[in-house]
Each structure stands twice: as structure tokens, then as C-alpha cells.
TORDOLO-841345 format. One record per residue (C-alpha): chain; residue number from 1; x, z, y. Coordinates in Angstrom, 1 decimal, padded with zeros to 4 digits, always signed. Example, Ala and Ser with C-alpha at 12.3 -4.5 7.8 and 13.67 -1.06 7.14 Angstrom:
// TORDOLO-841345
{unit: A, pos: 1, u: +012.3, w: +007.8, v: -004.5}
{unit: A, pos: 2, u: +013.7, w: +007.1, v: -001.1}
This chain:
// TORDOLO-841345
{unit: A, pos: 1, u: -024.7, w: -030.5, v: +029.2}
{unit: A, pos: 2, u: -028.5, w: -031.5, v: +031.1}
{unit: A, pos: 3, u: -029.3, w: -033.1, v: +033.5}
{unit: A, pos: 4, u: -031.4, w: -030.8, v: +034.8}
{unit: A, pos: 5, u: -028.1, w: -028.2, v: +035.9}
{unit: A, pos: 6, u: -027.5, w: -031.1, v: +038.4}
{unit: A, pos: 7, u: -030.7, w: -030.2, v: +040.1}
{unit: A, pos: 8, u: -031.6, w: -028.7, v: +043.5}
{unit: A, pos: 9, u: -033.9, w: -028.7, v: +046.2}
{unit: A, pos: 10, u: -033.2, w: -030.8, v: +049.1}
{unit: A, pos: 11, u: -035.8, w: -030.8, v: +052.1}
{unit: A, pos: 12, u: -037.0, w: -034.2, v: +052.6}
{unit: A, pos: 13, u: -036.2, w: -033.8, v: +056.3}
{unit: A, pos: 14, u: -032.3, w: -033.8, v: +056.2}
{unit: A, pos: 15, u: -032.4, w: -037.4, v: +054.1}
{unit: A, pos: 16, u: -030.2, w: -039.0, v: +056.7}
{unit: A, pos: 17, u: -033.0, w: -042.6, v: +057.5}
{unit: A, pos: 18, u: -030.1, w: -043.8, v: +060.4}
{unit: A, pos: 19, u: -026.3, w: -043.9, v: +061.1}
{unit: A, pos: 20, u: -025.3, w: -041.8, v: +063.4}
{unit: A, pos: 21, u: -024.5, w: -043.0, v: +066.8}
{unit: A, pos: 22, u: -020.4, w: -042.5, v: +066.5}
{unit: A, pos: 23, u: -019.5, w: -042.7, v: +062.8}
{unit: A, pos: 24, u: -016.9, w: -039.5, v: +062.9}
{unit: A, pos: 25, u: -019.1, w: -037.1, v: +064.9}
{unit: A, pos: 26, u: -021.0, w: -036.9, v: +061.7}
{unit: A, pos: 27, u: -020.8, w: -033.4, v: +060.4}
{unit: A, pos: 28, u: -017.6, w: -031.8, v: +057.8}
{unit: A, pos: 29, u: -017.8, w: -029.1, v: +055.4}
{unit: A, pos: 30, u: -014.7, w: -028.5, v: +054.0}
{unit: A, pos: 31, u: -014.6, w: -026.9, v: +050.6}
{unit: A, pos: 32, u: -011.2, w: -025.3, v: +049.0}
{unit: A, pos: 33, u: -011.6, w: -026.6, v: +045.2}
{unit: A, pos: 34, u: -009.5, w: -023.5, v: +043.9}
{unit: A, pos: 35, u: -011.0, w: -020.8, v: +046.0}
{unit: A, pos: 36, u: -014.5, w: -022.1, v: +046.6}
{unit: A, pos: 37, u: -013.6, w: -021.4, v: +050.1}
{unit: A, pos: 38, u: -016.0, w: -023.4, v: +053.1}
{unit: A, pos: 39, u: -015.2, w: -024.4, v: +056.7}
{unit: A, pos: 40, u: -017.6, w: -026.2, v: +059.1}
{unit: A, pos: 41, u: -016.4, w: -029.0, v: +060.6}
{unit: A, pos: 42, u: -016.6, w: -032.7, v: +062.8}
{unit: A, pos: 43, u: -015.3, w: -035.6, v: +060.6}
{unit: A, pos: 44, u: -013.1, w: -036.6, v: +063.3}
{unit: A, pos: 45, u: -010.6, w: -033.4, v: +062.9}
{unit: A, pos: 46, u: -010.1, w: -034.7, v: +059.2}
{unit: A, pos: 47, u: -007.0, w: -035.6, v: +060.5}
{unit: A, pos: 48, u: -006.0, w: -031.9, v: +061.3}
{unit: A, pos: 49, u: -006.2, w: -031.1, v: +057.1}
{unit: A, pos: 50, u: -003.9, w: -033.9, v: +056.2}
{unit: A, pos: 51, u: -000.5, w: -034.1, v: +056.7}
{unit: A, pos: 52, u: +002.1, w: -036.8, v: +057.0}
{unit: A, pos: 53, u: +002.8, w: -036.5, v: +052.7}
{unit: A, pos: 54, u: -000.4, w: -037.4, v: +052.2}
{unit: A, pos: 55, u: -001.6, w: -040.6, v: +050.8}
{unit: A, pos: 56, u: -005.4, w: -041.8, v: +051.5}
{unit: A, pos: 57, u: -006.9, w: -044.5, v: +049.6}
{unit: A, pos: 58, u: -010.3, w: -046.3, v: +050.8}
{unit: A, pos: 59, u: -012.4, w: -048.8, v: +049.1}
{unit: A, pos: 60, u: -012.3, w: -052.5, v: +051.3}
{unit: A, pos: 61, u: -015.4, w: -053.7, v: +049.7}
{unit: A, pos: 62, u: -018.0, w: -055.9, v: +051.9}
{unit: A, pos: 63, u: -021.6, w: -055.5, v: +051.2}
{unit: A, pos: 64, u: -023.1, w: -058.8, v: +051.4}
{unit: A, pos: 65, u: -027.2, w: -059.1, v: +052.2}
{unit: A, pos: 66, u: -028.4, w: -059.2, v: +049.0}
{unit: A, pos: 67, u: -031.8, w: -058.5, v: +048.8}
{unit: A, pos: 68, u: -034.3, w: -061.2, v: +049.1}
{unit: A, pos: 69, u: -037.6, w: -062.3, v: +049.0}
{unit: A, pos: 70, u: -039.1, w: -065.1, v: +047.5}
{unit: A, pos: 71, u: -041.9, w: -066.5, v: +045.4}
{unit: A, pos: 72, u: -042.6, w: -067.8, v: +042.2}
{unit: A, pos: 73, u: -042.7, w: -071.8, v: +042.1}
{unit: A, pos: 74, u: -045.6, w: -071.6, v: +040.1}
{unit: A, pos: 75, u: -047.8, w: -068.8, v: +041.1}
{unit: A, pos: 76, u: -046.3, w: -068.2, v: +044.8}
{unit: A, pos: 77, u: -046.3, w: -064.4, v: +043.7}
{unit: A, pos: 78, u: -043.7, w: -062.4, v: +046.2}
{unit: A, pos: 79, u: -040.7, w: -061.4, v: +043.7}
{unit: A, pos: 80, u: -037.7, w: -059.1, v: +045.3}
{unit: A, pos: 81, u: -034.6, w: -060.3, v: +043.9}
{unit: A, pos: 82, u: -031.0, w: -058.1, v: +044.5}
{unit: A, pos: 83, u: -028.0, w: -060.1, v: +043.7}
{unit: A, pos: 84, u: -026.3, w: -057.5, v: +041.5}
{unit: A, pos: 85, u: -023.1, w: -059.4, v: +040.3}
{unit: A, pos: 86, u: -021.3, w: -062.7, v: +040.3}
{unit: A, pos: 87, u: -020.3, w: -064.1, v: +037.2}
{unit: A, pos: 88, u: -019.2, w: -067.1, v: +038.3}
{unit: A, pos: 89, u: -020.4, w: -070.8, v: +038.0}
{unit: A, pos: 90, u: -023.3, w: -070.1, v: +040.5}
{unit: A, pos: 91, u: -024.7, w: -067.3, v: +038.0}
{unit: A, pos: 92, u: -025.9, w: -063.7, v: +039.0}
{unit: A, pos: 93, u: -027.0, w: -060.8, v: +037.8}
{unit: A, pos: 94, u: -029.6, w: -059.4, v: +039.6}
{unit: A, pos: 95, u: -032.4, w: -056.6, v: +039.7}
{unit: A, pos: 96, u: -036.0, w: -058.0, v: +040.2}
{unit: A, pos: 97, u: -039.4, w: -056.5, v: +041.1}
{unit: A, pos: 98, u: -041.9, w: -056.8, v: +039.3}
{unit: A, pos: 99, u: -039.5, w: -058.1, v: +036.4}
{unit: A, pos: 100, u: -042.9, w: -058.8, v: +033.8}
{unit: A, pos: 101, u: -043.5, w: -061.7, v: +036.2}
{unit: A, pos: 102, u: -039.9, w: -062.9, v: +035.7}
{unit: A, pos: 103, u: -038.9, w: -065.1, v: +032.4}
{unit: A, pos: 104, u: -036.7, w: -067.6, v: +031.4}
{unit: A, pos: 105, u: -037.4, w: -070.9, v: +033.0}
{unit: A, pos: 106, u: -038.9, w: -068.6, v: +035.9}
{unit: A, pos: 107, u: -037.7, w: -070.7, v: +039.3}
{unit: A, pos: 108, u: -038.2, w: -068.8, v: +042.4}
{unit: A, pos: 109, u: -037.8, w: -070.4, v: +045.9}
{unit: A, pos: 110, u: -036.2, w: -068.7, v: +049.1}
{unit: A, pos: 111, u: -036.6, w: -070.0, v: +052.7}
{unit: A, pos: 112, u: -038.4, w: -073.3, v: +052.0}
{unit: A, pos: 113, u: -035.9, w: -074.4, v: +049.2}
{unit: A, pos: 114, u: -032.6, w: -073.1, v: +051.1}
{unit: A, pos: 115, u: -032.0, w: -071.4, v: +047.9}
{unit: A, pos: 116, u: -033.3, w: -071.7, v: +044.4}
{unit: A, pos: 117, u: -032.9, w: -069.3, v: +041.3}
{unit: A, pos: 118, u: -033.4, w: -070.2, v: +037.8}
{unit: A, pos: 119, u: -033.5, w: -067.3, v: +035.3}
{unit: A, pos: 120, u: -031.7, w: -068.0, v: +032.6}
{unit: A, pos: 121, u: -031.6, w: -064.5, v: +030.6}
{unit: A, pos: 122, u: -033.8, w: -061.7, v: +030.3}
{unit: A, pos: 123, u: -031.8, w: -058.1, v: +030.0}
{unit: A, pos: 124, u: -033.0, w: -054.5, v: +029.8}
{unit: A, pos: 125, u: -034.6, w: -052.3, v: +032.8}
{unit: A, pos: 126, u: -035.1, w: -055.2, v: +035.1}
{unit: A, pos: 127, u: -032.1, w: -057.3, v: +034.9}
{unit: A, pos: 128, u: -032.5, w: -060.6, v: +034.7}
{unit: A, pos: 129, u: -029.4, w: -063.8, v: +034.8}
{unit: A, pos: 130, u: -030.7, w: -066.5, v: +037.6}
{unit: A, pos: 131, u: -028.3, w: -069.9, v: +038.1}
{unit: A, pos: 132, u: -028.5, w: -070.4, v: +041.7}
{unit: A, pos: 133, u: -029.5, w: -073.9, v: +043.2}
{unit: A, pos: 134, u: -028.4, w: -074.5, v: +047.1}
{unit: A, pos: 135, u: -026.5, w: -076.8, v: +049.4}
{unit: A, pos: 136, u: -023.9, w: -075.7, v: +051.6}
{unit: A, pos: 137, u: -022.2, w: -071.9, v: +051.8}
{unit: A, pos: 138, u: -023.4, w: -069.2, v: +049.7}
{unit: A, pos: 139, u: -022.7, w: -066.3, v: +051.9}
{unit: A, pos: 140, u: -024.4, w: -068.4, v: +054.7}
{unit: A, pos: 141, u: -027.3, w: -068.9, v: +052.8}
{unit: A, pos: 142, u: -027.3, w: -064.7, v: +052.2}
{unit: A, pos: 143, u: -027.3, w: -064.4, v: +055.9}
{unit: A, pos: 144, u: -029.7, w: -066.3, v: +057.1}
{unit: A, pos: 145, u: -032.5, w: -065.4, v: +054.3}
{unit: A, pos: 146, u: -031.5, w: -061.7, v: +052.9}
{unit: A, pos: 147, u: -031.1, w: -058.4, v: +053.7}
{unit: A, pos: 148, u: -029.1, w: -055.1, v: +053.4}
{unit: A, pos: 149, u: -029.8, w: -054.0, v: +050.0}
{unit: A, pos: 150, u: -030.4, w: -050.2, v: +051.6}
{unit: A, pos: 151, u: -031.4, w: -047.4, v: +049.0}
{unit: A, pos: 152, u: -034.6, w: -047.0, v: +048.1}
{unit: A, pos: 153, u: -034.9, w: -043.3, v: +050.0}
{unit: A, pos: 154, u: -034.4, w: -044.8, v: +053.3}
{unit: A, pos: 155, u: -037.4, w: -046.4, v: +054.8}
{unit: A, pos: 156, u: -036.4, w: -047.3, v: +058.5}
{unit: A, pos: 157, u: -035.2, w: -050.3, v: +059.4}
{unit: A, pos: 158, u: -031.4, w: -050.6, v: +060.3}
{unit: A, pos: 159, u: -031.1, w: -052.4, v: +063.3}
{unit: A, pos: 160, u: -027.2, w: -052.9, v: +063.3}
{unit: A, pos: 161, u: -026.4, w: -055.0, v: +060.0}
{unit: A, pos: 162, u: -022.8, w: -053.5, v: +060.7}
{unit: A, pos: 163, u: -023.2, w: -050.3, v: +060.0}
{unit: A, pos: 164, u: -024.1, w: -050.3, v: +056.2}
{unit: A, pos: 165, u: -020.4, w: -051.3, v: +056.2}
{unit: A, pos: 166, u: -017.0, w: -049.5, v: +056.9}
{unit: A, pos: 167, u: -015.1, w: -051.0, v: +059.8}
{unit: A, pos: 168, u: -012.2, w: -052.0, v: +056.9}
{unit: A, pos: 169, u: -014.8, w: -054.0, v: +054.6}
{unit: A, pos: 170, u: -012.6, w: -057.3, v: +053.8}
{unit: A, pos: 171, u: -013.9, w: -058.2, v: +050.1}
{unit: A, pos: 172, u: -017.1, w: -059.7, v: +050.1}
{unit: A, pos: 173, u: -019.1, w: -059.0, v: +046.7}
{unit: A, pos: 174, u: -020.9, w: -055.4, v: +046.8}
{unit: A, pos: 175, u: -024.7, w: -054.7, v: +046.5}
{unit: A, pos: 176, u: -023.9, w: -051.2, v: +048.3}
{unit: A, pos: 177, u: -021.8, w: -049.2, v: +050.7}
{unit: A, pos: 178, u: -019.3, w: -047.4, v: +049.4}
{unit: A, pos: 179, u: -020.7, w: -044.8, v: +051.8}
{unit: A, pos: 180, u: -017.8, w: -041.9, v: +052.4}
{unit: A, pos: 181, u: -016.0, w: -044.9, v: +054.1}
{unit: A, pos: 182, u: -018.3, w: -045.0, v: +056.6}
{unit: A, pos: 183, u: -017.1, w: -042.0, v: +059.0}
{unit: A, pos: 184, u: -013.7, w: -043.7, v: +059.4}
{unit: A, pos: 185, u: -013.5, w: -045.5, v: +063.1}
{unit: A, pos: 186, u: -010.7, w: -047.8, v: +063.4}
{unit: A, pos: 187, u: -009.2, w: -044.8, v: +066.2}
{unit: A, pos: 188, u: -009.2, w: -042.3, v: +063.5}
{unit: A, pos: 189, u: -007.5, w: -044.5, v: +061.0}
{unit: A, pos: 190, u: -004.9, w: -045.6, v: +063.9}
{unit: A, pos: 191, u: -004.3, w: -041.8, v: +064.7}
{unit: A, pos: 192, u: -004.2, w: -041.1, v: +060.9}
{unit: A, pos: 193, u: -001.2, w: -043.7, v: +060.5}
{unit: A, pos: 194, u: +000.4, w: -042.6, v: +063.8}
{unit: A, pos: 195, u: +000.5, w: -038.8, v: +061.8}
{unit: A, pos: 196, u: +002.6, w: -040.7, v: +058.9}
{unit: A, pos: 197, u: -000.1, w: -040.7, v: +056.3}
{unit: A, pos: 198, u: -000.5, w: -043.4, v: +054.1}
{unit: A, pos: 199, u: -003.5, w: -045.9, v: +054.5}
{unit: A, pos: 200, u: -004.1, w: -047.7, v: +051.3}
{unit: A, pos: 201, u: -006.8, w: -050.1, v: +050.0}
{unit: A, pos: 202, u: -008.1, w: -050.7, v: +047.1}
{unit: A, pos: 203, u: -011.5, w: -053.0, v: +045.8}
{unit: A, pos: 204, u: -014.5, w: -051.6, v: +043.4}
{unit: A, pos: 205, u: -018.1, w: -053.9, v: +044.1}
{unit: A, pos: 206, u: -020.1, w: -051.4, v: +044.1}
{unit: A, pos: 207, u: -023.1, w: -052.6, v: +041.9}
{unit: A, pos: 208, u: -026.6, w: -051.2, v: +039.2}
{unit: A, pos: 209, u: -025.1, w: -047.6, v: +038.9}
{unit: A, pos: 210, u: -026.0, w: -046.9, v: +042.6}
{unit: A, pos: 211, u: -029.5, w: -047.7, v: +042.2}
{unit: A, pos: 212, u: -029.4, w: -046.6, v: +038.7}
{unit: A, pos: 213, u: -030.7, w: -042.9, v: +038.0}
{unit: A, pos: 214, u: -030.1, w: -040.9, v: +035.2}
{unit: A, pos: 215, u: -032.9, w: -040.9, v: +032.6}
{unit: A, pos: 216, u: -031.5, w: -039.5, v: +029.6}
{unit: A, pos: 217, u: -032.0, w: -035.5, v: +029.3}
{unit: A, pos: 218, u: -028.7, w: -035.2, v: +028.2}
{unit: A, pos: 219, u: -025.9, w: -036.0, v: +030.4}
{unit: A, pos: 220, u: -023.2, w: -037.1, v: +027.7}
{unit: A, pos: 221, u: -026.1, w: -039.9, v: +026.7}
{unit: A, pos: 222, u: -026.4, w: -041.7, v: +029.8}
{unit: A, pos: 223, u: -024.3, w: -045.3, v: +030.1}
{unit: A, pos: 224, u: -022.4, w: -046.1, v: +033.1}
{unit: A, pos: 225, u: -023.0, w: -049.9, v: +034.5}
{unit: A, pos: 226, u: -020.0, w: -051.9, v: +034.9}
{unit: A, pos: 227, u: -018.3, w: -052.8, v: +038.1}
{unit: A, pos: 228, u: -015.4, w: -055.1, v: +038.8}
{unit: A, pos: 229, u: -012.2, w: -053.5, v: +040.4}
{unit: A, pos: 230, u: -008.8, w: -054.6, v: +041.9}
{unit: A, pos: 231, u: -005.6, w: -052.8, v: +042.6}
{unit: A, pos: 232, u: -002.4, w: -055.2, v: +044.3}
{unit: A, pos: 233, u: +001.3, w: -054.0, v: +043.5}
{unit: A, pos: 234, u: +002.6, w: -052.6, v: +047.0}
{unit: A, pos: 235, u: -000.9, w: -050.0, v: +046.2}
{unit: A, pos: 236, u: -000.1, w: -049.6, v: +042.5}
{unit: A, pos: 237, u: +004.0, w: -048.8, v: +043.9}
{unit: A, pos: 238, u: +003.2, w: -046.4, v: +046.9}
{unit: A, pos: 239, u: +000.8, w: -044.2, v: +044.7}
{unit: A, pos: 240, u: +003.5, w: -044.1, v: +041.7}
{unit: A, pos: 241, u: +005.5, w: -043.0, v: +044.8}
{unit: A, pos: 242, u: +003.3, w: -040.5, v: +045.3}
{unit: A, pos: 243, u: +002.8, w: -039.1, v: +042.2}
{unit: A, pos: 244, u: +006.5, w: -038.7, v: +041.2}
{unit: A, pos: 245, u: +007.4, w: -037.0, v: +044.5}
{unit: A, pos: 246, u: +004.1, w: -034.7, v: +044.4}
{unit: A, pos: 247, u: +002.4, w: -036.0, v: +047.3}
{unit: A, pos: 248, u: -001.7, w: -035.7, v: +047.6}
{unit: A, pos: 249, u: -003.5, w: -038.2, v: +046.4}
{unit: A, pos: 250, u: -006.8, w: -038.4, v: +049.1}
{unit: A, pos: 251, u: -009.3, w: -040.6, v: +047.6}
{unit: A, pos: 252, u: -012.1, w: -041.8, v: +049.9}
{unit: A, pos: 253, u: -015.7, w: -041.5, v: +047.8}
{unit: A, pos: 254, u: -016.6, w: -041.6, v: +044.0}
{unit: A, pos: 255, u: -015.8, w: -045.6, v: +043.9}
{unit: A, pos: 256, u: -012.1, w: -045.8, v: +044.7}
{unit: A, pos: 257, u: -012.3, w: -042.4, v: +042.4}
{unit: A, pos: 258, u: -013.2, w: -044.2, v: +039.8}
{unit: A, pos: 259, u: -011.4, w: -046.7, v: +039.9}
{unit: A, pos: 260, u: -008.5, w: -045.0, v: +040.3}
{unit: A, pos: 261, u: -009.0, w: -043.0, v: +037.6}
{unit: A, pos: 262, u: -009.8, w: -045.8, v: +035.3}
{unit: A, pos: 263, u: -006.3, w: -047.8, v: +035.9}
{unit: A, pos: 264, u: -004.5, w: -044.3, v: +035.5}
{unit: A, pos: 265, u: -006.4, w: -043.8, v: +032.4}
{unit: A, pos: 266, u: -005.3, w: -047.0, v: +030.9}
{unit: A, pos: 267, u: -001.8, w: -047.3, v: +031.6}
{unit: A, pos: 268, u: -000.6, w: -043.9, v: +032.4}
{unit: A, pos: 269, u: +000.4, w: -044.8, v: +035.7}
{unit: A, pos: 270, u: -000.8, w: -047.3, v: +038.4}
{unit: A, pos: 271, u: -000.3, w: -051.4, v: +038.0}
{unit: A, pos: 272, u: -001.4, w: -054.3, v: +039.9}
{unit: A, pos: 273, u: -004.2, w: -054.8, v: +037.7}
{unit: A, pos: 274, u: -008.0, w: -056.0, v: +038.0}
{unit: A, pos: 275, u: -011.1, w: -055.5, v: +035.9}
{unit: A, pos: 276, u: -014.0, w: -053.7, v: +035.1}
{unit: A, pos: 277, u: -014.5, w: -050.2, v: +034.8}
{unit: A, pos: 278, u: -018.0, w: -048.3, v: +033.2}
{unit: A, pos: 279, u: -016.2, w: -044.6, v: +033.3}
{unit: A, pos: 280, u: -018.5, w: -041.5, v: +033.4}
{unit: A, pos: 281, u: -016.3, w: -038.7, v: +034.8}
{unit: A, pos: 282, u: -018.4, w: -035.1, v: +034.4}
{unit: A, pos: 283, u: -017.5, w: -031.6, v: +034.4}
{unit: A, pos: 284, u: -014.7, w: -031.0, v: +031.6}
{unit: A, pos: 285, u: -013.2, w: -034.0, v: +032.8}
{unit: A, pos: 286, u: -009.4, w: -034.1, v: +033.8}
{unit: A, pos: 287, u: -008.5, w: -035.7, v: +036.5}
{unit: A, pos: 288, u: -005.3, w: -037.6, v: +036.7}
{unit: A, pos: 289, u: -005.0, w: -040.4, v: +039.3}
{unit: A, pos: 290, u: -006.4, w: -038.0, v: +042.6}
{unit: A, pos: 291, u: -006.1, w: -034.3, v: +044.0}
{unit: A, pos: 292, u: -008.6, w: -034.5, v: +046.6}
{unit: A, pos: 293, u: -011.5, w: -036.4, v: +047.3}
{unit: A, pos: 294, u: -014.1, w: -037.3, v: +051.0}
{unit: A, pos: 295, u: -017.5, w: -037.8, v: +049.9}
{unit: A, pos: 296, u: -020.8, w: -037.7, v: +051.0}
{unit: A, pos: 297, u: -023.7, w: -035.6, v: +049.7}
{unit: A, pos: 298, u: -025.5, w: -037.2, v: +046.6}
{unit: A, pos: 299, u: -028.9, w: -037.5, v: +045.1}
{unit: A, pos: 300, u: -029.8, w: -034.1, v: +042.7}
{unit: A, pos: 301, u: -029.1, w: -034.9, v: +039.4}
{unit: A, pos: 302, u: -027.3, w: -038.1, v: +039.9}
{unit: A, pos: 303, u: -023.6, w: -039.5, v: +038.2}
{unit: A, pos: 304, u: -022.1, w: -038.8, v: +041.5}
{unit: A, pos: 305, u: -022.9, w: -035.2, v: +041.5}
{unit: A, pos: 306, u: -021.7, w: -034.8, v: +038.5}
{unit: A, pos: 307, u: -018.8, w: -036.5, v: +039.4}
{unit: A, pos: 308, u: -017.8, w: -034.2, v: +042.0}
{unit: A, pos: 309, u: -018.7, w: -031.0, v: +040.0}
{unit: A, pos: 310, u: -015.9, w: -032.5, v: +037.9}
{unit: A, pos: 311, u: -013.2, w: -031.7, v: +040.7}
{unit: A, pos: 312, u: -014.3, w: -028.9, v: +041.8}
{unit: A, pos: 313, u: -016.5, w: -026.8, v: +039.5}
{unit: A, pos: 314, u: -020.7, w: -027.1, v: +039.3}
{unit: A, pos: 315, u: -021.0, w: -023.8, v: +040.6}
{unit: A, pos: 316, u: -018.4, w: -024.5, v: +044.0}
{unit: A, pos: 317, u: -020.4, w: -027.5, v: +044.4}
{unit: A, pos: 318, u: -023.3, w: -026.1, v: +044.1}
{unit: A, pos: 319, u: -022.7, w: -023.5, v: +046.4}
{unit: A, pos: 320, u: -021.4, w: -025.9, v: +049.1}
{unit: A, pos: 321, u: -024.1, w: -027.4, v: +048.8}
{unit: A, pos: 322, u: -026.7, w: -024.5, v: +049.3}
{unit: A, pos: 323, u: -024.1, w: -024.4, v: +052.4}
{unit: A, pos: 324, u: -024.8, w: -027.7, v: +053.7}
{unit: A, pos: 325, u: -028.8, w: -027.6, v: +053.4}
{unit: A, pos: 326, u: -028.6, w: -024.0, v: +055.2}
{unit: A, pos: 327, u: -026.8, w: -025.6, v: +058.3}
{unit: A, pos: 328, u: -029.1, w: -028.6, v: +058.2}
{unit: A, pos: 329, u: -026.1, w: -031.1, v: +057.0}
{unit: A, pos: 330, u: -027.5, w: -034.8, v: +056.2}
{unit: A, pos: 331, u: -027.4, w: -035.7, v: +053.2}
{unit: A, pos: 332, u: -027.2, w: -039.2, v: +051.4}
{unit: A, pos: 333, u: -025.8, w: -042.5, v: +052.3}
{unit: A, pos: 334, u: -026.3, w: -042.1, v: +055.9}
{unit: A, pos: 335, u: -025.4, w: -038.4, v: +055.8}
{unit: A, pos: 336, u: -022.7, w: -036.0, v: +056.4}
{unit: A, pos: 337, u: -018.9, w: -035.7, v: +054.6}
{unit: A, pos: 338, u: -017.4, w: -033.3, v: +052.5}
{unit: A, pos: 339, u: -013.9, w: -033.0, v: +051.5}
{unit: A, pos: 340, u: -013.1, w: -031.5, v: +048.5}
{unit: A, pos: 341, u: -008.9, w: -030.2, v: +049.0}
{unit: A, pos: 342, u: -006.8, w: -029.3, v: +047.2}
């Protein structure tokens, strides 16, 4: 399997640069995963293709502002540093640009001092281990002196911090949005509820596979990075609920998929558990923890295509697709949904 069959030509013009002003008038495309079958839609009639069986799960990550500038204590070069993963003890992994400038012993200063990083390892493809030097509140300190860590496709500025998240983010510690989350207003999710579908929550930090492209020709070569996950018990019981008494399993975008996926995987059914999860899901894959699936529409070529041609068929997708660039959809993070049924 190539990389290259997870191509396709996407005008430059319909890579969504801003949120839209209401999050759930962005556009719908519906697409039947057994028939191949397409229906246009607004986001906000989700709630007229689910029914009171259904369960949704969402992703309650919180991105935090993770990118930062600083310079070198020695050389007062301008490195950009993105705060990839905590490991605990005031270490991070992180992404830097440019990483040849970056060794160990390498101190770099933020805001006058506020915050000092000290590499301490030297990894592959720009990774690099910093210990992190400050006084007072981390997340404080991230506030005041970084910045969204936005894709590298979107070149405006985003004026509203607030809307790189979804309106349920709770757990602070991702270095993006887990983007399909972000058509869901706190009205729809309320009127969702009031239907009788379940509303659950679950916790992937999204981390290095977002900004991570796939460089290996073939796709069964390429190595996921690995994220850290949760699951709590009342979750793990309501969607062993579901399972046993057939109900539909909505999962909303490629994180909580995986994720979900990766506890199912493990331990046949679902657990309170938490952990890390690298899984690669591509076409031949089985799913087992979800039926359907709300997403957004991803980068040519990228896991999360792939991912979705796993549910429902390369050539479907591929099609929907065509579908969405015909009727000018936008695509990307701040782009238009899809929802892949069942």
C-alpha cells in the first residue's frame, strides 16, 4: 500500500486560514459508509441523524499555548521551541527550529528569564528533551509568553485564542486541537442530550503525529508518535453498555478514534484505563471499538486519511471527497465536517 493512493488535488483556496463565525453553521457532507451514498448538509442538523440509542464520544483535551520564541543564551539566535509532551519533573519534549543550533547544554531564555530551557537530550527529526527553569505557574508562564501552536498551512493570525479549542476542552496538555470537536456549541450538545443521546468524554493530548507527515513511500513503513490517553469507569461502563445492547458508537475525530480503538484492542472491551497509544489504523483495518465517526477533512496523503479510508473504503472517501472540493467545502483544521454513518 503507497502513500501516493492517499493523494489528491486540493485548491489552495478552500484551506480554511479562519474559524468560522458560529462553529455549527460550518458545512456537513454526510456519507453512507455501506452505500457510498452523500447528503449536503449544516453541522447544526447533526442532531437530525442521530437518535436517542446513540452514544457520542468527544475528546476533552485543552490545547495549551505552546509555541514559543526565544533565543539562544549564548548566541541570541531566535530558536522556535513547541512543547510537545510532559514527562514530568519539569521535562518536555519538544519540536525546535532550527534544531542544528540546538545541543545539549543549549539554554535558551524566554521573556527576559520568565522561562528557561535546558536541553538535555538530542532525538531524531527535531526533537530535542529541555528541563524547564521558572518561578511561579507553568501554564501562566505559557500564557503570557506563547502562542497557539496552529498548523503550519494556516498563515493568519487567530485573533480569538478560544477558538483553537472546543467549548468542552477541560484537560490541559495538547500541542493541537482535536479539530472535529470544534463544530459542537454548547446549544447543540444541550439539544443533543435533551434527544437522549449519550454525551461522553474521553482524553487523548494530541501531540508530533499532527505535525508529523508521512515520509516513507510505503504506508505499512511509517511509525506512529506516541500520545498519552485516559478513559474513567462510568465511560468504559456506558460504552460496554452500548456495545452489548447494539447501540452506535459515534466517535467525534481520529483522536478519541484511536484511542478508543486502542483500549478495545487491548482488553477486548472498555476499562478505566490510561496510557499511551502509537496505533496506525489503515485500510484493511477492523474496527472494533466505533461504527461511525465526525471528522474533518485531512491533509492528502496524511495518517488521518488513511485512517478514515479505513471505515469507509479509499474509493468512498475519495469520492466524498471529489464531493466536497466540487461544492467548495473547507478543508483542514478550520474546515468543514464529515460524518461517516453507519
Amino acid at each position: 500500500m503507497k502513500v501516493e493512493d492517499f493523494d489528491f488535488e486540493l485548491p489552495e483556496e478552500l484551506i480554511a486560514q479562519t474559524p468560522i463565525e458560529k462553529r455549527d453553521e460550518s458545512k456537513l457532507l454526510i456519507l453512507d459508509k455501506q452505500t457510498g451514498d452523500i447528503t449536503h448538509e449544516k453541522f447544526h442538523n447533526i442532531i437530525n441523524y442521530l437518535d436517542k440509542n446513540d452514544v457520542l464520544v468527544l475528546n476533552d483535551t485543552k490545547v495549551i499555548p505552546a509555541r514559543l520564541i526565544g533565543t539562544k543564551k549564548d548566541t541570541g539566535a531566535v530558536i522556535e521551541v513547541l512543547l510537545l509532551n510532559d514527562k514530568g519533573n519539569n521535562i518536555w519534549e519538544c519540536l525546535v527550529k532550527p534544531a542544528k543550533r540546538i545541543s545539549i547544554g543549549t539554554i535558551v531564555s524566554f521573556g527576559e528569564d520568565k522561562l528557561i530551557m535546558e536541553c538535555i537530550k538530542v532525538e531524531d527529526e527535531g526533537i530535542r528533551e529541555f528541563k524547564l527553569i521558572y518561578n511561579g505557574i507553568l501554564l501562566e508562564i505559557l500564557d503570557e509568553l506563547g502562542s497557539m501552536p496552529l498548523p503550519p498551512y494556516i498563515h493568519e493570525k487567530l485573533e480569538d485564542k478560544d477558538r483553537y479549542q472546543t467549548v468542552y476542552a477541560k484537560n490541559i496538555g495538547s500541542a493541537a486541537a482535536p479539530t472535529a470537536g470544534l463544530h459542537f456549541t454548547t446549544d447543540l450538545l444541550d439539544a443533543l442530550q435533551e434527544k437522549g443521546i449519550k454525551v461522553l468524554f474521553i482524553t487523548l493530548h494530541v501531540g508530533l503525529g499532527t505535525f508529523r507527515p508521512v515520509k516513507v513511500e510505503n504506508v505499512l513503513k511509517h511509525k506512529m508518535h506516541s500520545e498519552k490517553y485516559s478513559m474513567n469507569k462510568d465511560v468504559a461502563d456506558t460504552l460496554n453498555e452500548a456495545k452489548t445492547s447494539g447501540k452506535r458508537i459515534i466517535s467525534v475525530g481520529t483522536t478519541t478514534t484511536r484511542t478508543l480503538e486502542t483500549i478495545y484492542n487491548k482488553y477486548g472491551k472498555f476499562v478505566e484505563c490510561s496510557g499511551s497509544t502509537d496505533i496506525f489504523i489503515y485500510p484493511g483495518y477492523k474496527f472494533k471499538a466505533i461504527d461511525s465517526l465526525i471528522t474533518n477533512f485531512h491533509l492528502p496523503k496524511s495518517t488521518l486519511i488513511m485512517l478514515v479510508s479505513a471505515l469507509a473504503t479509499k474509493d468512498y472517501i475519495m469520492k466524498a471527497y471529489n464531493e466536497a472540493i466540487k461544492n467548495k467545502y473547507r478543508f483542514f483544521s478550520f474546515g468543514d465536517s464529515m460524518f461517516i454513518k453507519k
